[in-house]
C-alpha positions in Angstrom: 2.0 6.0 -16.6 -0.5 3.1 -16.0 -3.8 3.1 -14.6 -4.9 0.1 -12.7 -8.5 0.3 -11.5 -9.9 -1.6 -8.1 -12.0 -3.8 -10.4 -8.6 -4.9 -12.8 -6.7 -5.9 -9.5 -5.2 -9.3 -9.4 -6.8 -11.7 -6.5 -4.3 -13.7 -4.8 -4.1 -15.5 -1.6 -1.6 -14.5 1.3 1.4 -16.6 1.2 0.4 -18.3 4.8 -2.8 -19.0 2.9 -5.1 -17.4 5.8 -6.5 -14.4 3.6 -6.3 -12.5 0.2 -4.8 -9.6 -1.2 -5.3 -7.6 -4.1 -2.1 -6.9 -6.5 -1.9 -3.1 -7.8 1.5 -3.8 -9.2 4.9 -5.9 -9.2 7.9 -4.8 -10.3 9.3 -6.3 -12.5 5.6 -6.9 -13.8 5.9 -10.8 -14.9 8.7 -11.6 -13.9 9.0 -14.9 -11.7 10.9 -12.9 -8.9 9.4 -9.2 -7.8 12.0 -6.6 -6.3 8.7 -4.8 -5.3 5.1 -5.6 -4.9 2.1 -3.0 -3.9 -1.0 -4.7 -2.7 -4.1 -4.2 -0.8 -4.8 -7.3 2.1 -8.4 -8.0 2.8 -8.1 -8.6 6.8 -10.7 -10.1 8.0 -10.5 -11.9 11.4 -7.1 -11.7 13.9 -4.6 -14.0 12.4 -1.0 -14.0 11.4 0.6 -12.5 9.2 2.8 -14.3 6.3 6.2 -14.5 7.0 8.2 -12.8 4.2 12.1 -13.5 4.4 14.4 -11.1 2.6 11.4 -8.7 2.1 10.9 -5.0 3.6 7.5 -4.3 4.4 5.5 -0.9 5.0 1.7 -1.0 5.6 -0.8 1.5 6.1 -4.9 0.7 7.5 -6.6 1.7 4.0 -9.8 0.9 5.3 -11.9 0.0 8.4 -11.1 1.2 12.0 -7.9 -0.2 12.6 -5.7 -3.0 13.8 -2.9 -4.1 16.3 -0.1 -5.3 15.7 2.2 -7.5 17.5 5.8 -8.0 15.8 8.6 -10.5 17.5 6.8 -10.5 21.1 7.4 -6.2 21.3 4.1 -3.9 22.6 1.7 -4.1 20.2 1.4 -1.1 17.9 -2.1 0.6 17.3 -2.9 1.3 13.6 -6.1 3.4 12.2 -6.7 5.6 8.9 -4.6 8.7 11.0 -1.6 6.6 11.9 1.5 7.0 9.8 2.7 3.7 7.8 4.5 1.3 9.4 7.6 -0.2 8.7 9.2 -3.6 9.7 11.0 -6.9 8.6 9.1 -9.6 6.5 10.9 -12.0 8.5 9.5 -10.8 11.8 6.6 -12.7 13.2 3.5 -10.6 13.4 0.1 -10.8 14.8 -2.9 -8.6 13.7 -6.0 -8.0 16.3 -9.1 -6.2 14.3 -9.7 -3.0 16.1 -13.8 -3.3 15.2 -14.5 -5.3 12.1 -12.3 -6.2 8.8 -10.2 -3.8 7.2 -8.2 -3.5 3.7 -4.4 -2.5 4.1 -2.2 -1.2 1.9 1.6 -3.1 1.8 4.3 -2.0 -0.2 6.8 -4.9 0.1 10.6 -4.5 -1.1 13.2 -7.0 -1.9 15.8 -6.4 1.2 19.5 -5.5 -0.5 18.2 -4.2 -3.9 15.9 -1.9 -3.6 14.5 0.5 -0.6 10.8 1.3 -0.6 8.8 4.0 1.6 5.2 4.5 2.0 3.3 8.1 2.4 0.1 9.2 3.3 -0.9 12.8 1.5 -3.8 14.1 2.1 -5.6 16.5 -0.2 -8.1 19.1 0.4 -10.5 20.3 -2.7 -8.8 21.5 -5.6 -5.2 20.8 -3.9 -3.2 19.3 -6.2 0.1 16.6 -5.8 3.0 16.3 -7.6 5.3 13.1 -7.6 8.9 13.2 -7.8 11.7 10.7 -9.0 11.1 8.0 -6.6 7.4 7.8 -6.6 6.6 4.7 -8.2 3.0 4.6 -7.6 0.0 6.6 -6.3 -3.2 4.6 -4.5 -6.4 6.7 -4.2 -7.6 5.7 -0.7 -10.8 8.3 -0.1 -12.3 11.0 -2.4 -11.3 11.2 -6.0 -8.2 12.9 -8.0 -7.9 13.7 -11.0 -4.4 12.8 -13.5 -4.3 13.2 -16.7 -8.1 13.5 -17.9 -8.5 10.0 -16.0 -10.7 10.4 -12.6 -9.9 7.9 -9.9 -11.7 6.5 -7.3 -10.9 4.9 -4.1 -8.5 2.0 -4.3 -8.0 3.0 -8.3 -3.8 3.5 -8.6 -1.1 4.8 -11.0 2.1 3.1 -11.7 4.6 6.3 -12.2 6.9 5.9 -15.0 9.8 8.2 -13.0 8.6 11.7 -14.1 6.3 14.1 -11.5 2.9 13.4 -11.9 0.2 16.2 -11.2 -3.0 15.0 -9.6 -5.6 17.4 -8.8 -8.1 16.5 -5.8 -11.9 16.6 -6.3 -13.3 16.6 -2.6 -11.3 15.9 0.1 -9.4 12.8 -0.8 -6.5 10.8 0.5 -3.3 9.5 -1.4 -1.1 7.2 -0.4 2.6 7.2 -2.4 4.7 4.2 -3.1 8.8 5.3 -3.3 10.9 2.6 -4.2 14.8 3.5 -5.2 17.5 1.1 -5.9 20.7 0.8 -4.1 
C-alpha cells in the first residue's frame, strides 16, 4: 500500500495543452508507456477535452458544481458531485461547459485491449468503514477524512492498493472514490 498525499501529486499539463492535471498514480509507475493512469484535471474555463486514442476513460466531478459534457455531437450529459462516473472513449471528441465556476475531476484512464478499469463513488457515513477487494487498485479521498492503516487522509489524499482488501474507517461524513482496474 502507498500513500500519495494532494501536496506530493505530480503537475502535468493536459495532453491538448489547454489545462493541468494532477497525477495520483500510473501504472506501471515509470514506465514510458502507462496501462493505467488516475488523475485529478483542474478545469477551469469550457474547452476541449484531449483526445486520447486507444485509452478508456471514466471521470467523476470531484469538485465544484458540475459540468456538461458533449461527446461525438450526442446530448450533452449533466455531471455534479451526485452523478455517477462516466464512462466513454478517449478517442471521442468531447466538449466540457462549467456548470458555475472551475472544478477538479477525477479520471481514471485505461489502456483499451489490456486492461479494463471502473470508477466508484462510496460514500461513507461516521464511523462506516470500506473494505477493497481484488480489483481495487486505488482509493481517492474526495470529502471528509478516513482513516487506513494509522494514516488519516484528507480530501484529494489517495492510496495505491497493492491487490489485498484494504479497511478504511470514516471520520465524518466523507466520500471515496475507488479505482478498479483488471487485466484481460
Amino acid at each position: 500500500m502507498q500513500i500519495q498525499r494532494s501536496a506530493d501529486h505530480r503537475i502535468v499539463p493536459w495532453a491538448n495543452g489547454l489545462g493541468v492535471t494532477a497525477d495520483l498514480f500510473l501504472w506501471p509507475p515509470d514506465a514510458g508507456v502507462w496501462m493505467w493512469r488516475l488523475s485529478i484535471a483542474d478545469v477551469t474555463d469550457d474547452v476541449p477535452f484531449s483526445v486520447m486514442p486507444g485509452i478508456d476513460r471514466h471521470i467523476t466531478v470531484a469538485q465544484g458544481a458540475g459540468m456538461t459534457l458533449t461527446i461525438d455531437g450526442a446530448p450533452p450529459v449533466r455531471m455534479d458531485r451526485t452523478s455517477p462516473p462516466l464512462s466513454f472513449d478517449g478517442e471521442s471528441t468531447t466538449t466540457c461547459r462549467l456548470l458555475d465556476g472551475p472544478i477538479a475531476d477525477l479520471n481514471l484512464m485505461v489502456r483499451r485491449g489490456m486492461h479494463v478499469g471502473s470508477l466508484r463513488l462510496e460514500p461513507l457515513a461516521a464511523g462506516q468503514t470500506l473494505t477493497t477487494v481484488v480489483d481495487d487498485v486505488a482509493v481517492v479521498v474526495l470529502d471528509g477524512s478516513v482513516r487506513v492503516a494509522h494514516e488519516d487522509l484528507q480530501p484529494f489524499d489517495a492510496v495505491r492498493l497493492a491487490g489485498e482488501a484494504t479497511a478504511f474507517e470514516a471520520g465524518p461524513t466523507s466520500l471515496c472514490a475507488v479505482a478498479s482496474v483488471r487485466s484481460i
